[in-house]
C-alpha positions as CSV (number, residue, x, y, z in Angstrom):
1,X,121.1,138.5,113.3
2,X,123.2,140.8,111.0
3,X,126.4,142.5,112.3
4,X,128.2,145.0,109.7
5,X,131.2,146.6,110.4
6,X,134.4,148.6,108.4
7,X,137.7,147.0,109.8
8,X,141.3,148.5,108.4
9,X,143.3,146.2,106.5
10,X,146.6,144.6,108.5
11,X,150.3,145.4,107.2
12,X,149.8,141.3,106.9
13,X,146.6,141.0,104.8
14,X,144.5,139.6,107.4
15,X,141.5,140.4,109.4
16,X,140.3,139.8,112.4
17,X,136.7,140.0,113.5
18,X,135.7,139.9,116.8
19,X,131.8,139.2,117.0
20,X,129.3,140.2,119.1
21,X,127.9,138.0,122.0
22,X,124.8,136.9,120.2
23,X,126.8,135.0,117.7
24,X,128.5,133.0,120.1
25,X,126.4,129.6,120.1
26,X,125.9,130.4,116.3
27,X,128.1,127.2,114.3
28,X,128.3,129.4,110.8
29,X,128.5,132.7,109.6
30,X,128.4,134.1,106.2
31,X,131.5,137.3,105.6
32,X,131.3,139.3,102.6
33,X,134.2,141.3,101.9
34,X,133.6,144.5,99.8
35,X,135.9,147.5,98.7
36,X,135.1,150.6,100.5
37,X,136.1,154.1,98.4
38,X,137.8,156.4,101.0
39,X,135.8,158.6,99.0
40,X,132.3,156.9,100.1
41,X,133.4,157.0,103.9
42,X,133.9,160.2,104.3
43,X,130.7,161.2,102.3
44,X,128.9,158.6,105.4
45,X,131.1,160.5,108.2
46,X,130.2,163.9,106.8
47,X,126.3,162.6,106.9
48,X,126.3,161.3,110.1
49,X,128.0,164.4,111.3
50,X,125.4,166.5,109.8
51,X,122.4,164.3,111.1
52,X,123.7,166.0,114.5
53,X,124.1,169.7,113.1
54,X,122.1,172.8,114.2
55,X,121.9,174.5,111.7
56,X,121.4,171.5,109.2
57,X,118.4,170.5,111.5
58,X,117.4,174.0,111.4
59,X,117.0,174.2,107.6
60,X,115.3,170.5,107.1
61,X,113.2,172.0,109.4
62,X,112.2,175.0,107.4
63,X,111.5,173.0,104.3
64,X,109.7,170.6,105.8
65,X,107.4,173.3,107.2
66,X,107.3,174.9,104.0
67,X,105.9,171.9,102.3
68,X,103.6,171.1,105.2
69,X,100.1,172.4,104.1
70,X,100.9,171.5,100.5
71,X,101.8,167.4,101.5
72,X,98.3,167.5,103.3
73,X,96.7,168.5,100.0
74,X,97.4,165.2,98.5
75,X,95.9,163.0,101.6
């Protein structure tokens, strides 16, 4: 099982990870700590936001209908 998750940084330095229930007979985990850019979260906030946009939808929509005929060309 894989659980990934962005936690803030403590005023002390520490973390604290609560798991989820399926890891609780587990005797060993593995943690990786990586740097996140502010930068790169908000580009992932921005996407998941626009996965739920109208309009957005609206226009993947119209290119993918564009392109319909033409991706059946190469079947």
């Amino acid at each position: 099982m894989t659980f990934k998750q962005t936690y803030e940084i403590q005023k002390d330095n520490q973390l604290l990870i609560n798991l989820p229930d399926g890891f609780k007979k587990k005797k060993r985990v593995m943690v990786i700590i990586e740097d996140i850019k502010e930068e790169q979260e908000d580009k992932f906030k921005l996407m998941k936001k626009a996965a739920k946009d109208p309009l957005f939808l609206a226009d993947i929509e119209e290119v993918n209908e564009d392109f319909k005929n033409i991706d059946k060309e190469l079947i």
